[in-house]
C-alpha distance (Angstrom), angle and dihedral (degrees) to the residues before:
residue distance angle dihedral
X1 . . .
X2 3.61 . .
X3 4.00 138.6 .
X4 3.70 110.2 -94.4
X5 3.64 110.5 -158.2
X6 3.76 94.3 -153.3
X7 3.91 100.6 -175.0
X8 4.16 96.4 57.5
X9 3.68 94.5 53.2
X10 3.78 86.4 46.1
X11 3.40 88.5 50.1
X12 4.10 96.9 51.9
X13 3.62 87.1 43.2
X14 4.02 89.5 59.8
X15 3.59 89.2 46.6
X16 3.87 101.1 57.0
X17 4.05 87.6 36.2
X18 4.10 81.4 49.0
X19 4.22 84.1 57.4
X20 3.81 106.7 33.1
X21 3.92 84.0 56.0
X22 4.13 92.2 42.9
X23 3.99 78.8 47.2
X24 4.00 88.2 55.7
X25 3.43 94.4 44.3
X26 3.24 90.3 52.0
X27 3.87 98.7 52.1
X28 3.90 94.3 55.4
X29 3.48 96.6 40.2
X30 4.12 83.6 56.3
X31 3.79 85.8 45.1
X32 3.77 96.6 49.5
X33 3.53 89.6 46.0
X34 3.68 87.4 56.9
X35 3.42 100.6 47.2
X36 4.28 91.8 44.7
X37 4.21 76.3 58.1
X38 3.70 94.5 50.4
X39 4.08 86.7 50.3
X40 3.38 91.0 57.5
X41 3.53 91.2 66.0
X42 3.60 99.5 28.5
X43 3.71 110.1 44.0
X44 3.68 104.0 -159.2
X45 3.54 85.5 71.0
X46 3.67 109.2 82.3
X47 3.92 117.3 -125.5
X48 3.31 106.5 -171.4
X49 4.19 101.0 57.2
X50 3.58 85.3 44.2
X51 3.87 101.4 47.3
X52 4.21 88.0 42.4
X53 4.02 87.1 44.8
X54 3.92 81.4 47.7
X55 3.84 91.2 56.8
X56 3.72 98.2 37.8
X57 3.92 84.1 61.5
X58 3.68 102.7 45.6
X59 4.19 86.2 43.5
X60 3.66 83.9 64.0
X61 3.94 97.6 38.3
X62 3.81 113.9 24.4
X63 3.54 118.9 13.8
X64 4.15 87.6 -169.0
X65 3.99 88.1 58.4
X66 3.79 91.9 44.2
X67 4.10 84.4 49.1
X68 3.70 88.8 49.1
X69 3.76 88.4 54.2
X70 4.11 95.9 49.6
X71 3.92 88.7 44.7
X72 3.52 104.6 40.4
X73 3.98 122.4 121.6
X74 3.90 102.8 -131.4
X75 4.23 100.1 36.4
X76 3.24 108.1 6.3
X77 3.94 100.0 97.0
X78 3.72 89.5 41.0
X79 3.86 94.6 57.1
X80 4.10 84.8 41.2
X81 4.02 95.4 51.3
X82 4.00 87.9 35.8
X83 3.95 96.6 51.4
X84 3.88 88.0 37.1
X85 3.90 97.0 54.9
X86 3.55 94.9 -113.9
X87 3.91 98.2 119.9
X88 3.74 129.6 -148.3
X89 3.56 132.5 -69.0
X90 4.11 115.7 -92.4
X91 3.62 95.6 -111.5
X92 3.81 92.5 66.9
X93 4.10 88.7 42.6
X94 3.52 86.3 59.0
X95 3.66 103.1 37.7
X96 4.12 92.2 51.9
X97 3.22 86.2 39.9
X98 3.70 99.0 63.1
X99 3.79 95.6 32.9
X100 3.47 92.7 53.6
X101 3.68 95.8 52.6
X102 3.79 92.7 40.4
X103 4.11 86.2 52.5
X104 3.90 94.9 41.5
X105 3.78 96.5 41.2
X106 3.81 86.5 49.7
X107 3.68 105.3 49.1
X108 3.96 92.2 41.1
X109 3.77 82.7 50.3
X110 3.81 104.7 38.8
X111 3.60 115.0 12.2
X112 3.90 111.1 27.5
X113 3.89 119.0 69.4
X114 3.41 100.8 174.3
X115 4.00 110.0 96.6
X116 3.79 94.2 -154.8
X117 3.85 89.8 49.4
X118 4.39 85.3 50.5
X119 3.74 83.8 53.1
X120 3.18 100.1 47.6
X121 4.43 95.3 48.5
X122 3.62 79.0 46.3
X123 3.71 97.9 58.3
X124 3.63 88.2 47.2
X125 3.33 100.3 49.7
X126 3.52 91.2 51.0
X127 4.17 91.8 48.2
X128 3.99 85.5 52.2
X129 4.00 91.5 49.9
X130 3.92 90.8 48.7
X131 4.06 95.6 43.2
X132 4.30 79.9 44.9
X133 3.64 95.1 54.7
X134 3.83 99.6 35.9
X135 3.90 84.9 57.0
X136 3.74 113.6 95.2
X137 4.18 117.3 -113.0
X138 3.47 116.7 -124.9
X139 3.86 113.4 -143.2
């Protein structure tokens, strides 16, 4: 039988648990980021959860990516002034607002059939609204 030094294969085994979960982190916050994208351009996606989400993940994977997030030109102030409890400006209030009502109203009207589904958009649309208005405005 041979010595078995426990602690250094404990050790390496931390290490390369240490970067598959980095790794993971790292795919979801590249997903979220994604998504928070796609919600810009598609408003019944929400930005903001996914862009914080986004964050969240590259804080706990890649502190350049998560930097690149806080600094960059299009979203970076709105994740700072979001994740700092400043709010968002009343323009954007106003424009999700509408678009989300307009999208919400119209699939519950027009596309969905399902009355538990039309519940359920409504319910969310009116937990968005709430969490919109609750938010503070930024001048």
């Amino acid at each position: 039988m041979g010595l078995h030094n426990g602690s250094r294969d404990d050790s390496d085994k931390k290490k390369v648990g240490d970067e598959i979960k980095k790794g993971v982190f790292f795919l979801f916050g590249a997903v979220f980021l994604i998504l928070g994208v796609i919600g810009v351009i598609i408003p019944i996606l929400p930005t903001t959860p996914f862009l914080l989400l986004s964050a969240a993940c590259f804080y706990k994977s890649s502190k350049r990516m998560h930097s690149w997030m806080f600094n960059n030109r299009w979203f970076g102030d709105y994740i700072r002034n979001y994740s700092e409890g400043k709010g968002i400006s009343l323009k954007a209030k106003l424009f999700t607002l509408s678009l989300l009502w307009i999208l919400i109203l119209y699939s519950i009207l027009m596309v969905v059939d399902n009355l538990f589904i039309q519940i359920i958009l409504l319910i969310i649309a009116i937990g968005v609204t709430i969490h919109l208005i609750k938010l503070p405005t930024l001048s």
